[in-house]
TORBAVO-904926 format. One record per residue: x negated, z, y of N, C-alpha, C, O in turn; residue number from 1. Coordinates in steps of 0.02 Angstrom, whole numbers, plus 50000, padded with zeros to 5 digits. Example, Ala and Ser with C-alpha at 12.3 -4.5 7.8 and 13.67 -1.06 7.14 Angstrom:
REM residues 2
NODE    n_u    n_w    n_v   ca_u   ca_w   ca_v    c_u    c_w    c_v    o_u    o_w    o_v  num
NODE  49340  50390  49716  49385  50390  49775  49340  50390  49835  49288  50423  49834    1
NODE  49358  50354  49888  49316  50357  49947  49355  50394  50002  49330  50402  50057    2
END
This chain:
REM residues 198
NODE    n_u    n_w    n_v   ca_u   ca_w   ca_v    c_u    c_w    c_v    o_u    o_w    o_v  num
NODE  49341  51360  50764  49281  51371  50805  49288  51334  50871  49324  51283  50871    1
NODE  49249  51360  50945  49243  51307  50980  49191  51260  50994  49132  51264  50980    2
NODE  49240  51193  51038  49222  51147  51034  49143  51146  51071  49130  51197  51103    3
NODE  49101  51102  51069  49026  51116  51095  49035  51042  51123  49048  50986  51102    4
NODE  49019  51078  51190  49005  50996  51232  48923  50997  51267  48878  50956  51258    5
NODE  48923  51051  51304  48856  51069  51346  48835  51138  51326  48874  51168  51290    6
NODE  48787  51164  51341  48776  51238  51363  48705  51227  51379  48665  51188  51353    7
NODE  48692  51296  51453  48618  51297  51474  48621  51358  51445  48673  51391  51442    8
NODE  48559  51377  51420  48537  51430  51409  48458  51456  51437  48416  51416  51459    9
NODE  48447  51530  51433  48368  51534  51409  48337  51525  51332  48368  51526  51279   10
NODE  48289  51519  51339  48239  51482  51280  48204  51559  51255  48170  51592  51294   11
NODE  48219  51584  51180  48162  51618  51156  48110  51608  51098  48135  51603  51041   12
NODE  48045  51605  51104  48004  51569  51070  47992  51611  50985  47943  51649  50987   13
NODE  48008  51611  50954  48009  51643  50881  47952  51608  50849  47974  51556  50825   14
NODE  47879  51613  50837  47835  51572  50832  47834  51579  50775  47775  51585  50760   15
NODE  47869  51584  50724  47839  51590  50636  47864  51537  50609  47910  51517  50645   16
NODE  47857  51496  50554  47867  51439  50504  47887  51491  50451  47875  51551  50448   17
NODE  47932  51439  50400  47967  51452  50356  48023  51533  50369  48015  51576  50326   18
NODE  48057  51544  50405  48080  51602  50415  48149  51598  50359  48185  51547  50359   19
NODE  48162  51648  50317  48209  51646  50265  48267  51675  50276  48273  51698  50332   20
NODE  48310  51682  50241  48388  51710  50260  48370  51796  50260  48385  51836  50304   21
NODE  48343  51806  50210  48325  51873  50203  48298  51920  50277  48317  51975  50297   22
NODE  48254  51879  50300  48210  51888  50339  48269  51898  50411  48261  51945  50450   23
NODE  48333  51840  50421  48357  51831  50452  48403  51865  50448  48427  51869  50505   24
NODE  48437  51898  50405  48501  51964  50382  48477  51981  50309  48485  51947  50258   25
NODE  48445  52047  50319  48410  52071  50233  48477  52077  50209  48525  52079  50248   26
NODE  48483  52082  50136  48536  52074  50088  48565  52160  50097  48625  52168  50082   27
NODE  48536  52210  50116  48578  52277  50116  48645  52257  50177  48694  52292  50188   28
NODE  48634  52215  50198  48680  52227  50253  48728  52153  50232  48740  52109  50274   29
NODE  48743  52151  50183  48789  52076  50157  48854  52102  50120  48891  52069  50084   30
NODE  48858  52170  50136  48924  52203  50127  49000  52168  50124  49047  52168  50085   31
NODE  48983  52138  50186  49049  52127  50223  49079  52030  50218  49034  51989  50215   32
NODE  49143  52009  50219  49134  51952  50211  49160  51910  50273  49147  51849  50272   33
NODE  49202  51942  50336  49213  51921  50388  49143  51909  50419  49086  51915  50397   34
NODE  49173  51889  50484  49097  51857  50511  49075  51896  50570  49034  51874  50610   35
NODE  49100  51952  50574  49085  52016  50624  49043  52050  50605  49044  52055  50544   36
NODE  48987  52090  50642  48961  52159  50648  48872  52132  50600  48825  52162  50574   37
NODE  48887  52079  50610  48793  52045  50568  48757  52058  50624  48705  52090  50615   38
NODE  48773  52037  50693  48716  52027  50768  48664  52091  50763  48603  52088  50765   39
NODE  48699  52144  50756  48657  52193  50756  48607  52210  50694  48570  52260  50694   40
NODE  48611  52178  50659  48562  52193  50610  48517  52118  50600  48475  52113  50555   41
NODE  48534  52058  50652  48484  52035  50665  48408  52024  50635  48374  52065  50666   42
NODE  48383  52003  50607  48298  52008  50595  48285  52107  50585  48243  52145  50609   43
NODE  48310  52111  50567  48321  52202  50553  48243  52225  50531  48237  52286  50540   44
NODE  48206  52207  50516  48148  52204  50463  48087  52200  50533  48040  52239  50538   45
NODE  48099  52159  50568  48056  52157  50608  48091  52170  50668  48051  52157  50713   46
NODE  48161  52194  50699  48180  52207  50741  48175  52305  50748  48205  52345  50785   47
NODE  48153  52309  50727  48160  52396  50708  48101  52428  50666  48075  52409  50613   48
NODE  48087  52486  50707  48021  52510  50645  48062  52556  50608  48029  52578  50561   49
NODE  48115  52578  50609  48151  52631  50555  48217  52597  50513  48254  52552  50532   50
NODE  48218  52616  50483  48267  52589  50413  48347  52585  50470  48375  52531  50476   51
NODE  48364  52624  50493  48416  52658  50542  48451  52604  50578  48510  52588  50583   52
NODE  48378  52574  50608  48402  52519  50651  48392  52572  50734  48445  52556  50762   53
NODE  48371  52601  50764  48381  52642  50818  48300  52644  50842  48293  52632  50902   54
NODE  48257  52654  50817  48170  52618  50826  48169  52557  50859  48120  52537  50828   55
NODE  48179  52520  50889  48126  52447  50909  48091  52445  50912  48067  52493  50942   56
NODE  48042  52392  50890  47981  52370  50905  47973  52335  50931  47999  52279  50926   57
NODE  47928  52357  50976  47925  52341  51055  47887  52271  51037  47918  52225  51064   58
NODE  47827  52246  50996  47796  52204  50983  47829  52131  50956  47799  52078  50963   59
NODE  47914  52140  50917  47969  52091  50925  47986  52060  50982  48014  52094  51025   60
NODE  47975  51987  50994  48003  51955  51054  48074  51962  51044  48098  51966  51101   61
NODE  48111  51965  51010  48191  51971  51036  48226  52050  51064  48284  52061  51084   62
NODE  48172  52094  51058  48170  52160  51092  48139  52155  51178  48161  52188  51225   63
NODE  48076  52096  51181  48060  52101  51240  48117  52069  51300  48148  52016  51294   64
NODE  48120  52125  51363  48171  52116  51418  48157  52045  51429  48209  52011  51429   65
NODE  48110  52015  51437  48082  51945  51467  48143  51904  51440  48185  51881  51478   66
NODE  48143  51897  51385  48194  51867  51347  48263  51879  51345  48303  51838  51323   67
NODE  48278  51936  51369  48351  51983  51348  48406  51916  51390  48403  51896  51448   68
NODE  48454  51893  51334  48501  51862  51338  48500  51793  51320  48552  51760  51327   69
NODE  48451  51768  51300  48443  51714  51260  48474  51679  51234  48512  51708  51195   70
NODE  48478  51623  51234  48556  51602  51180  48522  51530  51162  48561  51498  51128   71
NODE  48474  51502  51172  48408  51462  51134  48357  51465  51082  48305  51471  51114   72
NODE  48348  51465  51037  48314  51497  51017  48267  51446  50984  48284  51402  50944   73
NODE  48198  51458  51008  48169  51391  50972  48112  51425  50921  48079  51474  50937   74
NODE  48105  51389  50851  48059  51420  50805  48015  51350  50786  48014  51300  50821   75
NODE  47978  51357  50719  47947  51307  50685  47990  51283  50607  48050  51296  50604   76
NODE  47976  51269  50583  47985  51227  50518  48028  51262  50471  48048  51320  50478   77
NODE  48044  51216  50414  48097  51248  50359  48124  51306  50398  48093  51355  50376   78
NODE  48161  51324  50440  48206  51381  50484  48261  51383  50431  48284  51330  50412   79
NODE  48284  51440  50407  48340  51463  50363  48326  51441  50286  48372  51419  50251   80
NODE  48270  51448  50267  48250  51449  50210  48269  51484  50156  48269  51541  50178   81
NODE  48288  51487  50091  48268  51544  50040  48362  51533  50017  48397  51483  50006   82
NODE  48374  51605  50019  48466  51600  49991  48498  51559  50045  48470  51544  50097   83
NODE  48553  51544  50031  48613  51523  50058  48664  51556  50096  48718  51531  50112   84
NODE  48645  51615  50109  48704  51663  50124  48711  51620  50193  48667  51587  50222   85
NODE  48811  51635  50215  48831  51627  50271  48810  51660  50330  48808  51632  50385   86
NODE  48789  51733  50316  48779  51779  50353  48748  51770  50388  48758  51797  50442   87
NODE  48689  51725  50381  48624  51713  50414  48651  51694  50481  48655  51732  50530   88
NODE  48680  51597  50476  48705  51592  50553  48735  51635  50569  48715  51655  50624   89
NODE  48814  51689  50534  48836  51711  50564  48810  51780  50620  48840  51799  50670   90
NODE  48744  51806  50591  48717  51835  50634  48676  51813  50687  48676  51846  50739   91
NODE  48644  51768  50683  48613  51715  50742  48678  51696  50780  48657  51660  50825   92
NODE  48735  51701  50785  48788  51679  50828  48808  51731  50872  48805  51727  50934   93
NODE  48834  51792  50830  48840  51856  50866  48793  51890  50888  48803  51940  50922   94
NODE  48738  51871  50873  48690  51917  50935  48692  51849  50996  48659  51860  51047   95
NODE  48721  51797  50994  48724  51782  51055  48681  51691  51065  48686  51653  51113   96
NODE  48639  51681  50998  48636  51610  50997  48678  51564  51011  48733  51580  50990   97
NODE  48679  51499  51044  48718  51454  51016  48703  51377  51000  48735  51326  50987   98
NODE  48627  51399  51011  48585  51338  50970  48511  51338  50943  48483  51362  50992   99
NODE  48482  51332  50915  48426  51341  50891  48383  51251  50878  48411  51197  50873  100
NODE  48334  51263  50876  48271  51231  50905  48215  51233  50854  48170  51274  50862  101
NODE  48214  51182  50790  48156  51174  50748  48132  51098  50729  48159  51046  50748  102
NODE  48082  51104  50694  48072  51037  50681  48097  51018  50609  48100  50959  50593  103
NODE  48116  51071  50562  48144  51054  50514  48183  51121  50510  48171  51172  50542  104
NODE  48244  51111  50451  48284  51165  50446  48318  51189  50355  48323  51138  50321  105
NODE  48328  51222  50337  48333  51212  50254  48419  51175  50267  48455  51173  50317  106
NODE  48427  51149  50202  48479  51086  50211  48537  51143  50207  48582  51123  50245  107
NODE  48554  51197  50182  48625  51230  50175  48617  51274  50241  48667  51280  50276  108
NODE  48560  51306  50260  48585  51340  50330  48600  51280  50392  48643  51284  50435  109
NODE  48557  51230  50385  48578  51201  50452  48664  51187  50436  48699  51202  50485  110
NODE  48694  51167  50391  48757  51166  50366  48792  51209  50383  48843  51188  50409  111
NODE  48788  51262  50381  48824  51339  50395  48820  51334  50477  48871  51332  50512  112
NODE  48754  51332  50502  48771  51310  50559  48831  51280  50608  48859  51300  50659  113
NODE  48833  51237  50576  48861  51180  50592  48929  51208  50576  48964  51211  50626  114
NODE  48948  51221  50540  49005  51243  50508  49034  51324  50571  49092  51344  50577  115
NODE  48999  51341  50592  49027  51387  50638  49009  51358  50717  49027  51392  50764  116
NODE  48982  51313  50726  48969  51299  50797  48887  51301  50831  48867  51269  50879  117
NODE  48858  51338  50798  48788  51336  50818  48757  51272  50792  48745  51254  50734  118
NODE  48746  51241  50849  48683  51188  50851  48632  51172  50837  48595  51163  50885  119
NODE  48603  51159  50772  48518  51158  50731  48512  51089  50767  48549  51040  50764  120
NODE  48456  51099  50800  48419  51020  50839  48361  51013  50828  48319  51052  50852  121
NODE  48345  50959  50787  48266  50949  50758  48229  50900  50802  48234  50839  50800  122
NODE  48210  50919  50822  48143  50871  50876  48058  50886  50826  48035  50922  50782  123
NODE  48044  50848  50858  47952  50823  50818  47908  50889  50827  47921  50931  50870  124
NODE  47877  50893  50799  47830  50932  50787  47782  50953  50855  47752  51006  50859  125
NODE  47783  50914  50893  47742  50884  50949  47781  50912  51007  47759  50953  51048  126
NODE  47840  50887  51008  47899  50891  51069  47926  50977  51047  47979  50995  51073  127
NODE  47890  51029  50998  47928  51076  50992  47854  51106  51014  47864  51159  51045  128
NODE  47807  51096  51010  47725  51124  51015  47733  51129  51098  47718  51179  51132  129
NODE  47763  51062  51125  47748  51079  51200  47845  51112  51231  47857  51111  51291  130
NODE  47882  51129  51196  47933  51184  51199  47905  51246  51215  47919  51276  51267  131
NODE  47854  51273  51158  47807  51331  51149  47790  51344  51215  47824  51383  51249  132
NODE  47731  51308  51240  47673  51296  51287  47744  51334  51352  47717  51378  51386  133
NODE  47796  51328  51366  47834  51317  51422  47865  51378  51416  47878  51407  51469  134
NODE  47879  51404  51361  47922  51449  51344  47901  51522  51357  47945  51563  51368  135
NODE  47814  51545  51356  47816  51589  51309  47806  51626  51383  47762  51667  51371  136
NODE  47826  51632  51465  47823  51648  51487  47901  51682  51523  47913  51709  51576  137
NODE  47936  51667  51472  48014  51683  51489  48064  51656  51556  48112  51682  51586  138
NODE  48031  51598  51563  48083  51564  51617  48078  51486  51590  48054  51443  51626  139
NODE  48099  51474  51535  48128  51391  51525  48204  51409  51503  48227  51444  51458  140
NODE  48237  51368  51560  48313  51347  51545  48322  51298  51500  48281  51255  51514  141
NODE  48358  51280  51448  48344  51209  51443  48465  51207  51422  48516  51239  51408  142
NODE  48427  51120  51439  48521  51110  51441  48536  51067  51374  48500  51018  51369  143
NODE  48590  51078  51314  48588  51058  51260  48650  51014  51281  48703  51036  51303  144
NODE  48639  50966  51274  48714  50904  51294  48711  50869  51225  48666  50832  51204  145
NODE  48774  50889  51193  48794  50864  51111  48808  50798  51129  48781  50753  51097  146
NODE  48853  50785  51182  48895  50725  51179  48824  50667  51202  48822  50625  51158  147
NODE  48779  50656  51245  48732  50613  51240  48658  50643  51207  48601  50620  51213  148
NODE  48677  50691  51176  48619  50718  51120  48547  50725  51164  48495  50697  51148  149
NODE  48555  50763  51216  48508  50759  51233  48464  50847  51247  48503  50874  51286  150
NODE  48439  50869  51241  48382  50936  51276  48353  50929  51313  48307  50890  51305  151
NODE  48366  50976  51406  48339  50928  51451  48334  51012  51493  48380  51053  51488  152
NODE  48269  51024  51533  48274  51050  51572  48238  51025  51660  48240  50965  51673  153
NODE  48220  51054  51693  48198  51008  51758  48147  50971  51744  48149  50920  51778  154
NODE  48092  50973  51702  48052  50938  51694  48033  50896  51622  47992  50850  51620  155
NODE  48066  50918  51573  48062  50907  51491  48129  50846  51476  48169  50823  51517  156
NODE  48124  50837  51430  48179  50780  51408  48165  50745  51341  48121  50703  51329  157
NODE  48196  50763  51312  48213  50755  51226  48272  50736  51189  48319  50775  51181  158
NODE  48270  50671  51162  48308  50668  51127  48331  50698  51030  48287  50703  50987  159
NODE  48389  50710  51019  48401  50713  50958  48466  50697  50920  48510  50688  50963  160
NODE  48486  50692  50872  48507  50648  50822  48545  50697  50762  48518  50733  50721  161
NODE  48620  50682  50775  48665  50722  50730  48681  50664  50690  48686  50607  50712  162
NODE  48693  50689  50609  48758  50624  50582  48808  50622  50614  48817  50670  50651  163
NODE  48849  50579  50615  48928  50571  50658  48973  50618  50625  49019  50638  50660  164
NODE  48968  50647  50544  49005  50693  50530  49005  50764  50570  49055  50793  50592  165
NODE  48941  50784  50572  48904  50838  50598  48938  50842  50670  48972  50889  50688  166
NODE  48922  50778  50713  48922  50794  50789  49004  50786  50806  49028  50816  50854  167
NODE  49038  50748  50768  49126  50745  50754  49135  50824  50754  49162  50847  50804  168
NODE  49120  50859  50714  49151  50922  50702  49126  50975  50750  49163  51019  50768  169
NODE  49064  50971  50770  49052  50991  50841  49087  51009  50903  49103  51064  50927  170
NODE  49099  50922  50928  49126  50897  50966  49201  50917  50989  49236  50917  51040  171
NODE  49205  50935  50910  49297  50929  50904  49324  51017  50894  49380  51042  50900  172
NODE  49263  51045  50879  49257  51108  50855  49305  51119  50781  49357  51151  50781  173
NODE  49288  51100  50746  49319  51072  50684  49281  51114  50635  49225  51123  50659  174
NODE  49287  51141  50582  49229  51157  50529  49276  51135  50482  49333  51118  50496  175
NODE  49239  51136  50400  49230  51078  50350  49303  51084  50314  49324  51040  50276  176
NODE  49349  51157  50332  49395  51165  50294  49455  51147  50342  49509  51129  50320  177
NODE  49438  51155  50421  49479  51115  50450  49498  51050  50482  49542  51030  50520  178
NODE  49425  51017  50437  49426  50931  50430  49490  50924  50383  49540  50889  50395  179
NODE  49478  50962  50328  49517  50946  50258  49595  50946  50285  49637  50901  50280  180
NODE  49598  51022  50319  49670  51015  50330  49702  50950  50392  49756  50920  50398  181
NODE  49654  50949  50420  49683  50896  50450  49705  50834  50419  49749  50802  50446  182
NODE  49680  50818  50372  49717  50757  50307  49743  50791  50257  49718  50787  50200  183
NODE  49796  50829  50271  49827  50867  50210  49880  50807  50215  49890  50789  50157  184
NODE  49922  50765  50261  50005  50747  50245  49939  50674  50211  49969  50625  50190  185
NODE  49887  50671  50209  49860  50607  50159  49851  50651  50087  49873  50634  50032  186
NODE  49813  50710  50103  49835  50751  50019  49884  50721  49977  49888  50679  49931  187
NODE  49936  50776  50028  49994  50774  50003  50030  50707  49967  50060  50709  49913  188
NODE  50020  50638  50015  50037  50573  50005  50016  50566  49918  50053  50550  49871  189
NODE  49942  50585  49919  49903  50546  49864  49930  50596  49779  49928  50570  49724  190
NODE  49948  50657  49792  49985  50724  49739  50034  50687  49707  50042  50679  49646  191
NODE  50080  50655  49775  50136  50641  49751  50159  50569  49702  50212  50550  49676  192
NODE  50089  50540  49708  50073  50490  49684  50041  50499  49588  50021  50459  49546  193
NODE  50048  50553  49588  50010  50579  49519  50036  50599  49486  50062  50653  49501  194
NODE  50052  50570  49412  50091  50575  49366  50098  50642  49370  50058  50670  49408  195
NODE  50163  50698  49325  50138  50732  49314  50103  50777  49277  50085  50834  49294  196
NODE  50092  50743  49213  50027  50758  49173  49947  50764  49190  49898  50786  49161  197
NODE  49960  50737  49247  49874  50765  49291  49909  50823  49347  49872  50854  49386  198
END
């Protein structure tokens, strides 16, 4: 994956609490196990009034132009709730996210997250209420700086708070299986150390 140092984006305001994986890539479309071709089926449920996918509904903020190109995305609470599927970030990535914006997040999607490069940043309840207030007129930039953890646009300024594992693999653009391989010749060291009856 790559490495995440900065990115500005626009901000789109997704105002619902508890939003679930389902909700976020319904299970008809979990076909596939690469991490291509999810973007478009997106929030499918509420991105579309026909099964097809070719309907929009116009009344979806990630359909309205105001928003078109977004790559912020700020919601409310428990965000990626319910199953575990990968799919979820992986479709929040390919339609073009590359960080998202809650005050809480379910513990295995913000993980998955993390694990492909998208950025889950939890700020207060308070500091995401006045996100809202700024947002819902389609012109807040805001600038996500991993390396001094900060969310900052011309007038706003927020701090937030990765574990060092989390912001290491970020940083480094690393995910969890290419932490591992990177201490394989210590693997390897510790194998060779083992009888061989284990």
């Amino acid at each position: 994956m790559e490495k995440f140092t900065t990115h500005q984006g626009l901000v789109v305001p997704l105002d619902i609490a508890n939003v679930d994986t389902d909700q976020i890539i319904p299970k008809q479309f979990l076909q596939k196990t690469e991490r291509v071709g999810f973007g478009q089926h997106l929030f499918h449920d509420s991105r579309y009034l026909d099964n097809d996918g070719k309907q929009e509904n116009p009344e979806f903020i990630l359909n309205s132009p105001t928003f078109k190109g977004a790559s912020i995305l700020l919601t409310r609470e428990n965000f990626g709730c319910g199953s575990s599927r990968e799919h979820a970030p992986w479709a929040l990535q390919e339609f073009g996210f590359k960080a998202i914006i809650a005050p809480s997040f379910a513990d295995i999607f913000y993980a998955n997250c993390i694990n492909i490069g998208v950025v889950p940043i939890r700020l207060t309840d308070n500091e995401v209420n006045e996100l809202f207030k700024h947002s819902s007129n389609g012109k807040l930039r805001l600038t996500v700086d991993l390396i001094n953890n900060k969310v900052t646009s011309e007038n706003l300024s927020y701090n937030f708070k990765l574990d060092d594992f989390h912001q290491y693999c970020l940083e480094q653009g690393v995910d969890s299986v290419g932490w591992t391989l990177n201490k394989l010749d210590k693997i390897e060291e510790f194998e060779a150390k083992m009888p061989a009856w284990q």
